[in-house]
PyMOL Python script that loads the backbone (N, CA, C, O; Angstrom):
from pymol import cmd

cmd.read_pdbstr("""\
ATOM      1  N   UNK A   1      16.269 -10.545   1.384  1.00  0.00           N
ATOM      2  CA  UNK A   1      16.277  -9.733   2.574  1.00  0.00           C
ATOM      3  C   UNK A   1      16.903 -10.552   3.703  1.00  0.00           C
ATOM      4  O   UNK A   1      16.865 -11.777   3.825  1.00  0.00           O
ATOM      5  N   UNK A   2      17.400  -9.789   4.388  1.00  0.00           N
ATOM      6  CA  UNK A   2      18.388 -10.530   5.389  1.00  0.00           C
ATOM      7  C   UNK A   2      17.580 -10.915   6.789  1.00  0.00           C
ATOM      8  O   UNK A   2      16.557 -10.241   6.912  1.00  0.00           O
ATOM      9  N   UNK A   3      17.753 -11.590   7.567  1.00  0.00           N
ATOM     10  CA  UNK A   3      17.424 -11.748   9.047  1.00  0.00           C
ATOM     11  C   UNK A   3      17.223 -10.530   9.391  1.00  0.00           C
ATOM     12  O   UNK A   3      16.165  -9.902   9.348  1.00  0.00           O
ATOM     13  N   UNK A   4      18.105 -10.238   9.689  1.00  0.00           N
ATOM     14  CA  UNK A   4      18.269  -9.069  10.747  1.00  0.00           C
ATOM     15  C   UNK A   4      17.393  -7.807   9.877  1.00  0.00           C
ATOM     16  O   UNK A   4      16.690  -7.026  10.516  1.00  0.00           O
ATOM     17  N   UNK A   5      17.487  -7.728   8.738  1.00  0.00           N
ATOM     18  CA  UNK A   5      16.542  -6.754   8.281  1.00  0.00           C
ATOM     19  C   UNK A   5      14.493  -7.138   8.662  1.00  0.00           C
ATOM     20  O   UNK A   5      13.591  -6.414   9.085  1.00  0.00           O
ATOM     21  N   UNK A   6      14.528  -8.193   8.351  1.00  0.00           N
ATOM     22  CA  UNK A   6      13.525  -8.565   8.607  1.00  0.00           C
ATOM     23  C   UNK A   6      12.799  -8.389  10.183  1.00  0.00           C
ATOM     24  O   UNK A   6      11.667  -7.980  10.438  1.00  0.00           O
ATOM     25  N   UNK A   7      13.640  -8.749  10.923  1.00  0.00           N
ATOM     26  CA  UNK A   7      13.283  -8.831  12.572  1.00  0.00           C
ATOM     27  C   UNK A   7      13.429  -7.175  12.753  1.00  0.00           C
ATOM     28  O   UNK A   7      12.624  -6.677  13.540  1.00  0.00           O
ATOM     29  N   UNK A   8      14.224  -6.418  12.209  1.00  0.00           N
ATOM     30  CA  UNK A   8      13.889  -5.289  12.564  1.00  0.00           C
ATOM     31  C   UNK A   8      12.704  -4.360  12.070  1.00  0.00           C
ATOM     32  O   UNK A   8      12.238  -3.319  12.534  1.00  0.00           O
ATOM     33  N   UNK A   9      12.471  -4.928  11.239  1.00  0.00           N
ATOM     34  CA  UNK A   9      10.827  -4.743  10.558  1.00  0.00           C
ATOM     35  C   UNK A   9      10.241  -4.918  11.470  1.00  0.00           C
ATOM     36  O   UNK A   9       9.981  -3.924  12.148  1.00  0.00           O
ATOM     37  N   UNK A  10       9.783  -6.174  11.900  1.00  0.00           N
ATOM     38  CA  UNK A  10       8.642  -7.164  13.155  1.00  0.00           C
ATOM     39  C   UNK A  10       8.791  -6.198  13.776  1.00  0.00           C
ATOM     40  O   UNK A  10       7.836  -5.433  13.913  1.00  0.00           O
ATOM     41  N   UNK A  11      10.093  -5.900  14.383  1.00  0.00           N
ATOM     42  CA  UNK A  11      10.176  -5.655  16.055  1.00  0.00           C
ATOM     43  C   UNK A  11       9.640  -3.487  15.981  1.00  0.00           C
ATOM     44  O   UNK A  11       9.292  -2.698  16.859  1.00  0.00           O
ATOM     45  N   UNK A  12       9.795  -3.390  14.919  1.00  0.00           N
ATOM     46  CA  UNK A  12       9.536  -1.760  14.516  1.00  0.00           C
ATOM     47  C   UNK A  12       8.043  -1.800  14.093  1.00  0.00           C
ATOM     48  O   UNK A  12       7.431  -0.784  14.421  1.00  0.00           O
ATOM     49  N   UNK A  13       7.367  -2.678  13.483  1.00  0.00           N
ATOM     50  CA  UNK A  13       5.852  -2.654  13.118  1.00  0.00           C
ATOM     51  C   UNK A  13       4.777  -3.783  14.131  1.00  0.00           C
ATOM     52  O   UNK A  13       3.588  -3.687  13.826  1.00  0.00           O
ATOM     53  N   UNK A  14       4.983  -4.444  14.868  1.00  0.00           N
ATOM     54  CA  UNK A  14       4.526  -5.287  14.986  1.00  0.00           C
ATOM     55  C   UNK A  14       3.435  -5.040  16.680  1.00  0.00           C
ATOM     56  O   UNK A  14       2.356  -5.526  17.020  1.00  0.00           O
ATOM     57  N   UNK A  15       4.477  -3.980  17.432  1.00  0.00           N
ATOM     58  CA  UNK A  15       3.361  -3.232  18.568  1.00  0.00           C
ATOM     59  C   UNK A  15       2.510  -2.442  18.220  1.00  0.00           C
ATOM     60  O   UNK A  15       1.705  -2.232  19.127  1.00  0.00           O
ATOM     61  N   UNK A  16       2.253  -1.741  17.051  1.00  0.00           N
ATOM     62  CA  UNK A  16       1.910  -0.859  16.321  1.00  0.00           C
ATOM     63  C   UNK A  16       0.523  -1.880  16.081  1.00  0.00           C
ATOM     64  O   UNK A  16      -0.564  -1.516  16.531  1.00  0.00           O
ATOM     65  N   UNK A  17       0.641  -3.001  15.441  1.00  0.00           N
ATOM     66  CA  UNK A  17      -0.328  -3.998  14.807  1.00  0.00           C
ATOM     67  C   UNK A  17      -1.283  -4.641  15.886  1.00  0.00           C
ATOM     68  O   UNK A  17      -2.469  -4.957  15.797  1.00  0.00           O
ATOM     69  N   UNK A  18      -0.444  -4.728  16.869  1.00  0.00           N
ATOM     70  CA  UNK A  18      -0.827  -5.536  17.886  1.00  0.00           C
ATOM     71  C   UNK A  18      -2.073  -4.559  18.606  1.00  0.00           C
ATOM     72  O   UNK A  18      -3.219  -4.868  18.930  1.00  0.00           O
ATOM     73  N   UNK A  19      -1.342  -3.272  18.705  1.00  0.00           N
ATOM     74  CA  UNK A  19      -2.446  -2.075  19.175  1.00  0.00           C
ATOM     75  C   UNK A  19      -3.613  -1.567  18.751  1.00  0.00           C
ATOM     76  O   UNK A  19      -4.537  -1.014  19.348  1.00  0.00           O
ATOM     77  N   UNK A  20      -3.339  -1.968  17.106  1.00  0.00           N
ATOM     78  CA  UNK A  20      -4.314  -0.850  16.343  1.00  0.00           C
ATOM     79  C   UNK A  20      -4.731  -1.478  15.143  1.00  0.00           C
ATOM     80  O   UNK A  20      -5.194  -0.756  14.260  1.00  0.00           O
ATOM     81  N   UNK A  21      -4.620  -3.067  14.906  1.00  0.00           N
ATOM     82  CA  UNK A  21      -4.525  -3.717  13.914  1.00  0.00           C
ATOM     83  C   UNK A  21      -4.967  -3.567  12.790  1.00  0.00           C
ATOM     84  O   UNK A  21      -4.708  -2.407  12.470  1.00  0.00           O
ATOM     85  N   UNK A  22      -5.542  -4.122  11.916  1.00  0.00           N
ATOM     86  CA  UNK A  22      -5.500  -3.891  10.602  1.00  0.00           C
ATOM     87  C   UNK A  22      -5.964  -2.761   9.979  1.00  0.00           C
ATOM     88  O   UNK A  22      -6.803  -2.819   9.080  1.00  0.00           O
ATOM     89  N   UNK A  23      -5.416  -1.581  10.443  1.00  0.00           N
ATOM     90  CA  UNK A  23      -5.705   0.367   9.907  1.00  0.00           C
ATOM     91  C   UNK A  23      -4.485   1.066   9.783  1.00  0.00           C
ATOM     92  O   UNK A  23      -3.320   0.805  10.083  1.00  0.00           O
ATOM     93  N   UNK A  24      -5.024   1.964   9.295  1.00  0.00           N
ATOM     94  CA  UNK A  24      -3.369   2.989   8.901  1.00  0.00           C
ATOM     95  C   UNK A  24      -2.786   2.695  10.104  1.00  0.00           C
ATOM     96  O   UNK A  24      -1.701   2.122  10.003  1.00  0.00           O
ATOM     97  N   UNK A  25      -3.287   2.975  11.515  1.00  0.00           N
ATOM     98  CA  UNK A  25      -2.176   3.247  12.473  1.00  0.00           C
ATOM     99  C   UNK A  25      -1.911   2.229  12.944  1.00  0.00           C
ATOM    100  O   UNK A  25      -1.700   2.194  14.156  1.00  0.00           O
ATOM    101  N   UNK A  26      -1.806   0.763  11.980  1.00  0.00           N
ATOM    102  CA  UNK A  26      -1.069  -0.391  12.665  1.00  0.00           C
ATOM    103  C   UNK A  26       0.007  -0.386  11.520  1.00  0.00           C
ATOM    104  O   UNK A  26       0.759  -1.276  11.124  1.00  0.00           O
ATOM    105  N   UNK A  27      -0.200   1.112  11.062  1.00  0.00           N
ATOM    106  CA  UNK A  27       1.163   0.230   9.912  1.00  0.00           C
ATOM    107  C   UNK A  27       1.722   1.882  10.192  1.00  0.00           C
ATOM    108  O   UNK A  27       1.868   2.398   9.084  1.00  0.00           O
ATOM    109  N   UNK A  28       2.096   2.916  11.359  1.00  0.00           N
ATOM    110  CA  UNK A  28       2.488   3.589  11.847  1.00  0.00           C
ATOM    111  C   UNK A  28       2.165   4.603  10.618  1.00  0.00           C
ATOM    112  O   UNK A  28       3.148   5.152  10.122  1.00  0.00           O
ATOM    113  N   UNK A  29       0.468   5.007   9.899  1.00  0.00           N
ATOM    114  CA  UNK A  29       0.011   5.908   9.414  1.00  0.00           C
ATOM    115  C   UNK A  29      -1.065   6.694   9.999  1.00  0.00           C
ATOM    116  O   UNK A  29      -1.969   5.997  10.459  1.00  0.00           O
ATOM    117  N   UNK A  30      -1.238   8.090  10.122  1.00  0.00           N
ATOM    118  CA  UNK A  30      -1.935   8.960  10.734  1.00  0.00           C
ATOM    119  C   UNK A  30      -3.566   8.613  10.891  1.00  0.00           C
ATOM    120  O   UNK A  30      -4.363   8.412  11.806  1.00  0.00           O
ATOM    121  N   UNK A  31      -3.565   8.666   9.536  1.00  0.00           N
ATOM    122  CA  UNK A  31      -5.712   7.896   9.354  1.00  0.00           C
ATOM    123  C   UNK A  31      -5.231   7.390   7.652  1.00  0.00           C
ATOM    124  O   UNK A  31      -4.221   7.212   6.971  1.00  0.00           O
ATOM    125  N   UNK A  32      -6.339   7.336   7.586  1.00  0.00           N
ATOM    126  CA  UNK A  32      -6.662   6.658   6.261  1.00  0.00           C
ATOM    127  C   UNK A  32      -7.181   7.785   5.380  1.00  0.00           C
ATOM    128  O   UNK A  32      -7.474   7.380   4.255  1.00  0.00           O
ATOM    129  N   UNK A  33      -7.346   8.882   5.545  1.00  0.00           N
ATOM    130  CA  UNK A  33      -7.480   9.866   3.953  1.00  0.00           C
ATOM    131  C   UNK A  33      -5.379  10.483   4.194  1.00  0.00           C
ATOM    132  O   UNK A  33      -4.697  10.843   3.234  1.00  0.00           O
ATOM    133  N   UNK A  34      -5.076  10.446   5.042  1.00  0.00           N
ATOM    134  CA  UNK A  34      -3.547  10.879   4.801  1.00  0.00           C
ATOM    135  C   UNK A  34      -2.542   9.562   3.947  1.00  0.00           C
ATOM    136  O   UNK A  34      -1.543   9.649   3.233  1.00  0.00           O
ATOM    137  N   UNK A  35      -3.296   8.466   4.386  1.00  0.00           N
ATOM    138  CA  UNK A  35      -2.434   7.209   3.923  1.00  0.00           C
ATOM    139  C   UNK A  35      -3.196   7.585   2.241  1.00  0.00           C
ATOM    140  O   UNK A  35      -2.281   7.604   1.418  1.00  0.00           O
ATOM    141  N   UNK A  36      -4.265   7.809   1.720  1.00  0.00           N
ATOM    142  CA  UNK A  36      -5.172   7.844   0.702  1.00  0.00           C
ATOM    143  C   UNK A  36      -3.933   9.040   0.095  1.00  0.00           C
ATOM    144  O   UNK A  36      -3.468   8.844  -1.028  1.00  0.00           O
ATOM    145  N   UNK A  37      -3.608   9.877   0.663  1.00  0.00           N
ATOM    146  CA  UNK A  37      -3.225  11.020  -0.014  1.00  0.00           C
ATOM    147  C   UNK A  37      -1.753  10.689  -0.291  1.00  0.00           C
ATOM    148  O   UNK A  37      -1.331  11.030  -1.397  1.00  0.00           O
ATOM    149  N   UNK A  38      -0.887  10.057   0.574  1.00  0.00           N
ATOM    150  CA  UNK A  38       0.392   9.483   0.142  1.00  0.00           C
ATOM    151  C   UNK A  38       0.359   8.524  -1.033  1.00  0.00           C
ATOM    152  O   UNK A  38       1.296   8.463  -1.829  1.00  0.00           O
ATOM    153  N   UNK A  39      -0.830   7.709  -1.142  1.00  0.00           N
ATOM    154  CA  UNK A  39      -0.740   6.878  -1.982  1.00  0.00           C
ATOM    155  C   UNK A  39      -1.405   7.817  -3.829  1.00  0.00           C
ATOM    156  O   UNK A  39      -1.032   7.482  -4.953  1.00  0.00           O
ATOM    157  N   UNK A  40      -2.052   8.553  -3.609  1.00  0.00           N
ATOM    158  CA  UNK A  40      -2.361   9.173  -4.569  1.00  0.00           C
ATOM    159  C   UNK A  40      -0.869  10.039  -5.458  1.00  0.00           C
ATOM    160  O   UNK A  40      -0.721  10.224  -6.666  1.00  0.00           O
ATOM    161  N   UNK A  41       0.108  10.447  -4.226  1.00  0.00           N
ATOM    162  CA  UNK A  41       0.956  10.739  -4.718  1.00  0.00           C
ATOM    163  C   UNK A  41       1.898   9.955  -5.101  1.00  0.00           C
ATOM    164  O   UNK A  41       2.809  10.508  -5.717  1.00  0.00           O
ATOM    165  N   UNK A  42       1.977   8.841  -4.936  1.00  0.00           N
ATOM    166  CA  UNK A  42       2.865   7.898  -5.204  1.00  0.00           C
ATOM    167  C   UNK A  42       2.456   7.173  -6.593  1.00  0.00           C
ATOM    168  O   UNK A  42       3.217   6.851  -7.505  1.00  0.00           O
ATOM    169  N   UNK A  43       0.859   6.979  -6.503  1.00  0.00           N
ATOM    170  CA  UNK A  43       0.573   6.683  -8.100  1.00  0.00           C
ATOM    171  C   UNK A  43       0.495   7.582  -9.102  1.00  0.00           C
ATOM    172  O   UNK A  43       0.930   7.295 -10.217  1.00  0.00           O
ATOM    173  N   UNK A  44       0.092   8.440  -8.911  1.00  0.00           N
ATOM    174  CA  UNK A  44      -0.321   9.606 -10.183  1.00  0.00           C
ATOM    175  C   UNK A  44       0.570  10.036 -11.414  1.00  0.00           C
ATOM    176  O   UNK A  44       0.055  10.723 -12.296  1.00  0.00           O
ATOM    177  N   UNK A  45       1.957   9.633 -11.503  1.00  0.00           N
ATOM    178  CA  UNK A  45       2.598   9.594 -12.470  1.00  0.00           C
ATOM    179  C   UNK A  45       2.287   8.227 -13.098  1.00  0.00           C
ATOM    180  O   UNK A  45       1.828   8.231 -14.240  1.00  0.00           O
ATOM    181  N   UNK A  46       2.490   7.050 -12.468  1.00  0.00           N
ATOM    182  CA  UNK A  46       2.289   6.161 -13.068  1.00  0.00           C
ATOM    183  C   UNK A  46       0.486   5.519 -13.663  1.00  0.00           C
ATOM    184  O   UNK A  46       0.199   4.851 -14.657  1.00  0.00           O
ATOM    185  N   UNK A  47      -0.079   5.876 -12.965  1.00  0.00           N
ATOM    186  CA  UNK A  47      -1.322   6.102 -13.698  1.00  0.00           C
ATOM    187  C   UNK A  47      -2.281   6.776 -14.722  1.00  0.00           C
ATOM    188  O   UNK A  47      -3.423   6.518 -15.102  1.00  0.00           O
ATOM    189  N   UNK A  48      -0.702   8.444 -15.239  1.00  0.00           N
ATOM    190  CA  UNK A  48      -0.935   8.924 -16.301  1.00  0.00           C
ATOM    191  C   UNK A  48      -0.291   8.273 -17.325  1.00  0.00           C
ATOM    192  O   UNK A  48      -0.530   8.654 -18.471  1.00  0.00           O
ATOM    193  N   UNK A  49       0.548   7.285 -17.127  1.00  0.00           N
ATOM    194  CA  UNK A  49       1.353   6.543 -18.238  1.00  0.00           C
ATOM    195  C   UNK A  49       0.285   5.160 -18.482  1.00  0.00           C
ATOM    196  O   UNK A  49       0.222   4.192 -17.724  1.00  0.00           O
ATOM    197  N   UNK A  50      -0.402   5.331 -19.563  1.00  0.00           N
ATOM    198  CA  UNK A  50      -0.971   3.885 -19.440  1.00  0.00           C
ATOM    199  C   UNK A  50      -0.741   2.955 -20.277  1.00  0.00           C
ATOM    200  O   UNK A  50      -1.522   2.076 -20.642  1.00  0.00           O
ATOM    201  N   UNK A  51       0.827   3.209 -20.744  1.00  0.00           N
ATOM    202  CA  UNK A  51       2.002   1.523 -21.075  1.00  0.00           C
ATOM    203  C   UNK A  51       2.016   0.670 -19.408  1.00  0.00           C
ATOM    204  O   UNK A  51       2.597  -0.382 -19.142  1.00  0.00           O
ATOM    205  N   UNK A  52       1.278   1.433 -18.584  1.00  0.00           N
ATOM    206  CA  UNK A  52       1.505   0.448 -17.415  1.00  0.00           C
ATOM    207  C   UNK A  52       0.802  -0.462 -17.611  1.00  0.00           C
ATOM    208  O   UNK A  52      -0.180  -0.038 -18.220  1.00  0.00           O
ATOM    209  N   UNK A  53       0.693  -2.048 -17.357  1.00  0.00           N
ATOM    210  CA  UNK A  53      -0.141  -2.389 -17.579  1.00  0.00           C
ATOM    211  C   UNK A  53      -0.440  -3.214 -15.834  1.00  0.00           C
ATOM    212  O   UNK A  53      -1.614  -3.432 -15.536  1.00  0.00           O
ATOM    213  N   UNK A  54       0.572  -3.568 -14.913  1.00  0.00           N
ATOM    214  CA  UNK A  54      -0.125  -3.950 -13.422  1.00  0.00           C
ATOM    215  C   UNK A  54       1.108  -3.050 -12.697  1.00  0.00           C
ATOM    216  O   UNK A  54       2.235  -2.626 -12.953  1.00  0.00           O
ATOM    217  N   UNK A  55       0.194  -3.055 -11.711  1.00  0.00           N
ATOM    218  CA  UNK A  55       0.727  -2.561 -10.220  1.00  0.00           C
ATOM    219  C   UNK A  55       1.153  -3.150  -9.300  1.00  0.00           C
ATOM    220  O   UNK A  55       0.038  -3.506  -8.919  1.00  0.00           O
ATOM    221  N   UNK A  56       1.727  -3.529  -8.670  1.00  0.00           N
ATOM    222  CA  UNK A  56       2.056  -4.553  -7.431  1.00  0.00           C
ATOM    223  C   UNK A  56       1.920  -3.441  -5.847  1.00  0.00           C
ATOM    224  O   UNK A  56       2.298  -2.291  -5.622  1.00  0.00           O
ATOM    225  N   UNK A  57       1.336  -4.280  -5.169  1.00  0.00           N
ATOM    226  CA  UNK A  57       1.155  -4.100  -3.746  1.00  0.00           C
ATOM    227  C   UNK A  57       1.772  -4.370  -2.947  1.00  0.00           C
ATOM    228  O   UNK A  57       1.324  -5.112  -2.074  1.00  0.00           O
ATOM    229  N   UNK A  58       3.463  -3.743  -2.872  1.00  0.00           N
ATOM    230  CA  UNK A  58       4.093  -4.670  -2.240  1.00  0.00           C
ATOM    231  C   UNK A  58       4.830  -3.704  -0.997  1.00  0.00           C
ATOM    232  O   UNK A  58       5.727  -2.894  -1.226  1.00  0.00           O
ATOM    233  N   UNK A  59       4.199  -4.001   0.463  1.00  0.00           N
ATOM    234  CA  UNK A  59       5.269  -2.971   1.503  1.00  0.00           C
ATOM    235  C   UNK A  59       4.354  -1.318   1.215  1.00  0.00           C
ATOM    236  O   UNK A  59       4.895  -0.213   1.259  1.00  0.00           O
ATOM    237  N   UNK A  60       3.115  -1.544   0.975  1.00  0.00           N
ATOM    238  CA  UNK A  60       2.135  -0.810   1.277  1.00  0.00           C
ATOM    239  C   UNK A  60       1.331  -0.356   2.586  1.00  0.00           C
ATOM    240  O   UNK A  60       0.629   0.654   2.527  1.00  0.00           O
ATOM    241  N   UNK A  61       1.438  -1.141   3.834  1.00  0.00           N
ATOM    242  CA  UNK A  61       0.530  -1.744   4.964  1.00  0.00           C
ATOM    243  C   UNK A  61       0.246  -2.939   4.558  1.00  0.00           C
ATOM    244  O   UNK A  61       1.114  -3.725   4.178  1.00  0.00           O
ATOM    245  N   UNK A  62      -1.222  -3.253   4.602  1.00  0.00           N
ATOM    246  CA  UNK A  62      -1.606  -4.320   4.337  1.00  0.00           C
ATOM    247  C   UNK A  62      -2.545  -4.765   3.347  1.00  0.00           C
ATOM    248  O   UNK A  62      -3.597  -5.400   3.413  1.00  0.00           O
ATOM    249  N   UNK A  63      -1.858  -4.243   2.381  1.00  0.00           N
ATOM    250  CA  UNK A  63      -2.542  -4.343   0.850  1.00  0.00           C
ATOM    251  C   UNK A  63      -3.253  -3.091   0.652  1.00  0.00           C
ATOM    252  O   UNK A  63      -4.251  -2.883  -0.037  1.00  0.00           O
ATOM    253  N   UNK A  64      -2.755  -2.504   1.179  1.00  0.00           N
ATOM    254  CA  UNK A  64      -3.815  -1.099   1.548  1.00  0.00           C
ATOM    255  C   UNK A  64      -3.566  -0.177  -0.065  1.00  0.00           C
ATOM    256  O   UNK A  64      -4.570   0.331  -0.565  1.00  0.00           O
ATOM    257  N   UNK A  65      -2.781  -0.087  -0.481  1.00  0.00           N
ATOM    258  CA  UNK A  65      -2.858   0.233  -1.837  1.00  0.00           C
ATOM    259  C   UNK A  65      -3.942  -0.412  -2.879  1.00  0.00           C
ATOM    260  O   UNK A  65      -4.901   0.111  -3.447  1.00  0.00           O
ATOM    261  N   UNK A  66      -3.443  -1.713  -2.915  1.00  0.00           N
ATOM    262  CA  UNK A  66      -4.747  -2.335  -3.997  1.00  0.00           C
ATOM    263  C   UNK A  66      -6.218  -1.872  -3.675  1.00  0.00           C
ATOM    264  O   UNK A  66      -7.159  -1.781  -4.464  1.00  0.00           O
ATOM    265  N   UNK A  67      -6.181  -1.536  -1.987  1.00  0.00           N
ATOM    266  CA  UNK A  67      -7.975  -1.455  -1.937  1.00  0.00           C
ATOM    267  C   UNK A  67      -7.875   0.235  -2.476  1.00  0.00           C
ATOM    268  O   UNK A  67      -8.712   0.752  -3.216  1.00  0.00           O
ATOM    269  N   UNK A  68      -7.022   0.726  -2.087  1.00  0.00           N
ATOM    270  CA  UNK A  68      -7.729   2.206  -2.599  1.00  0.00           C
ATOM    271  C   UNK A  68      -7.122   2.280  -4.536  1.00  0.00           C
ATOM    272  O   UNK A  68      -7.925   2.900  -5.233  1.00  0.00           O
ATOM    273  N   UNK A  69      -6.128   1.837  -5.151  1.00  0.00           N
ATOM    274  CA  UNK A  69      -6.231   1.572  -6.523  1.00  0.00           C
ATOM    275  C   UNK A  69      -7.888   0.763  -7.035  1.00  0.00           C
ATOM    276  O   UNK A  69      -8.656   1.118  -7.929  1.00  0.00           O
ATOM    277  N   UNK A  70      -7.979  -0.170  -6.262  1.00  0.00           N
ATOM    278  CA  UNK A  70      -9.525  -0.593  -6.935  1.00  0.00           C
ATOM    279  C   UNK A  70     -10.780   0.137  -6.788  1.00  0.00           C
ATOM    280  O   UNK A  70     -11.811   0.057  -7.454  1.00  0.00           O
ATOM    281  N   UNK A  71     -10.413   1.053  -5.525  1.00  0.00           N
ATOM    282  CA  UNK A  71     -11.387   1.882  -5.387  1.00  0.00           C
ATOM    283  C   UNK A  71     -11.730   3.077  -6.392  1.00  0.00           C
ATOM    284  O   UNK A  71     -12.855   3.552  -6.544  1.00  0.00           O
ATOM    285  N   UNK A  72     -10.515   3.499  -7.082  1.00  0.00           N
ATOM    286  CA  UNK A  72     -10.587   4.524  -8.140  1.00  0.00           C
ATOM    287  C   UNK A  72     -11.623   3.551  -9.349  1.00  0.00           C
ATOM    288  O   UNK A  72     -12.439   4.179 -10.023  1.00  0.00           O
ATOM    289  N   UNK A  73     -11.561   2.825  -9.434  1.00  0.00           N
ATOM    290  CA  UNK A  73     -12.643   2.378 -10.518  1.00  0.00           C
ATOM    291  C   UNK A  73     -11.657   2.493 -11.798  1.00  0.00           C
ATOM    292  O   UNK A  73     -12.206   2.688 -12.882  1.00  0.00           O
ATOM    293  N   UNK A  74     -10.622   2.415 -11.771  1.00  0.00           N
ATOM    294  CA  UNK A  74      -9.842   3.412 -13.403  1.00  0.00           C
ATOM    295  C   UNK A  74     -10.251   2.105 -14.334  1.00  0.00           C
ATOM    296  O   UNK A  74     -10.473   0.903 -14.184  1.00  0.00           O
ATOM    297  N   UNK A  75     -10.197   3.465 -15.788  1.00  0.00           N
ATOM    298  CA  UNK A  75     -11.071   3.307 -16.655  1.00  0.00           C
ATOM    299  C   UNK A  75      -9.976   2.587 -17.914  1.00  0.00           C
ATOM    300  O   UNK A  75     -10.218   2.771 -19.107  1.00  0.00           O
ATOM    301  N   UNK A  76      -8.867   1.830 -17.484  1.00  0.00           N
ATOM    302  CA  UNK A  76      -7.914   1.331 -18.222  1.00  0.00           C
ATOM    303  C   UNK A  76      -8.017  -0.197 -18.901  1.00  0.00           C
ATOM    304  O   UNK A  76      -7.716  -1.113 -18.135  1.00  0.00           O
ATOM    305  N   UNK A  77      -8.255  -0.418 -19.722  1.00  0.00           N
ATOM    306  CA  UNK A  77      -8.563  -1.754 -20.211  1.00  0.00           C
ATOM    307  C   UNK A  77      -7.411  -2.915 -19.766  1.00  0.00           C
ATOM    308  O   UNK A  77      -6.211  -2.706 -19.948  1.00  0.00           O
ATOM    309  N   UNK A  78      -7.803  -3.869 -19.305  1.00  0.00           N
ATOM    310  CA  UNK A  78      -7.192  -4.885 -19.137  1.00  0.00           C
ATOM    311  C   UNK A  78      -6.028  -4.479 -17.686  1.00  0.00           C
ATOM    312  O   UNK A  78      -4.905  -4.969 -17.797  1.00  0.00           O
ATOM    313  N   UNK A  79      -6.236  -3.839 -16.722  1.00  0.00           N
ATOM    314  CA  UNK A  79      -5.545  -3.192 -16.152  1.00  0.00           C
ATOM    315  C   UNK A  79      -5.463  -4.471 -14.732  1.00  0.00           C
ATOM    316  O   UNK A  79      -6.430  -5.166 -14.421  1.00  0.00           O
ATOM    317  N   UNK A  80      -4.216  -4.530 -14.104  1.00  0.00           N
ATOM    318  CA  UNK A  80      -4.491  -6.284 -13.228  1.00  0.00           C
ATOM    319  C   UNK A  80      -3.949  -5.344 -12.137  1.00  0.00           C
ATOM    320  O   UNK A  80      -3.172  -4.400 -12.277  1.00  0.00           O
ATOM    321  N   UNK A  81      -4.606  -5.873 -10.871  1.00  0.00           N
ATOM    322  CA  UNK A  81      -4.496  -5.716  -9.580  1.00  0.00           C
ATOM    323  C   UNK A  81      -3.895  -6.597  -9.042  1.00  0.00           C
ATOM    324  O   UNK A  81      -4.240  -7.742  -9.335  1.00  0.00           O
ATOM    325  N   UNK A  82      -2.820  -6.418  -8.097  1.00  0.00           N
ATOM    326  CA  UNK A  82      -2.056  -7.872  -7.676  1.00  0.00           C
ATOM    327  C   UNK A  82      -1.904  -7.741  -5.999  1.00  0.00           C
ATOM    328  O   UNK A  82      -0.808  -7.305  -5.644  1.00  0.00           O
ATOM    329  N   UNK A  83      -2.750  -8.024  -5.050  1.00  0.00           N
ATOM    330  CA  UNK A  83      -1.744  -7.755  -3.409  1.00  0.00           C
ATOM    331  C   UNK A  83      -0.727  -8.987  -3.151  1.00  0.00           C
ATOM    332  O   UNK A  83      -0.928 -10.194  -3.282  1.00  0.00           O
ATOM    333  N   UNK A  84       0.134  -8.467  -2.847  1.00  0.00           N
ATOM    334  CA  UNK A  84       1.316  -9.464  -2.597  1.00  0.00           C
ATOM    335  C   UNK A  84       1.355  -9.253  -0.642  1.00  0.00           C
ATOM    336  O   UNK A  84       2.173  -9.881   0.031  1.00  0.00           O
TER     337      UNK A  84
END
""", "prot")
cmd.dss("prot")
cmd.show_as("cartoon", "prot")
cmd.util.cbc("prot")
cmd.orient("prot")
């Protein structure tokens, strides 16, 4: 990732954080059952495939995926949680 991509990240998320810190709306999300519901849609194909065997947390908020993936409890053997 480049500089300039990066600083425009900071400079686009970082008043947001500063305001409202570590919750959906420091990572410019509505609440936390809408962030719950984006993320449900974002896993649910891949959680009916279970050749998956980990998930990565990556450019979620702030790990905010892994806590609501661990929160499902899923019932997949050997299944690894990773926040990056």
């Amino acid at each position: 990732m480049t500089k300039k991509i990066i600083d425009a990240q900071i400079n686009a998320y970082q008043p947001a954080f500063v305001q409202h810190g570590d919750s959906p709306k420091g990572t410019h999300q509505n609440n936390r059952e809408t962030q719950y519901l984006r993320f449900q849609m974002l896993t649910e194909n891949l959680l009916d495939n279970k050749t998956h065997s980990t998930i990565e947390d990556i450019g979620c908020g702030i790990c905010d995926l892994y806590g609501y993936l661990k929160g499902l409890n899923l019932p997949i053997a050997g299944l690894k949680l990773s926040a990056k």
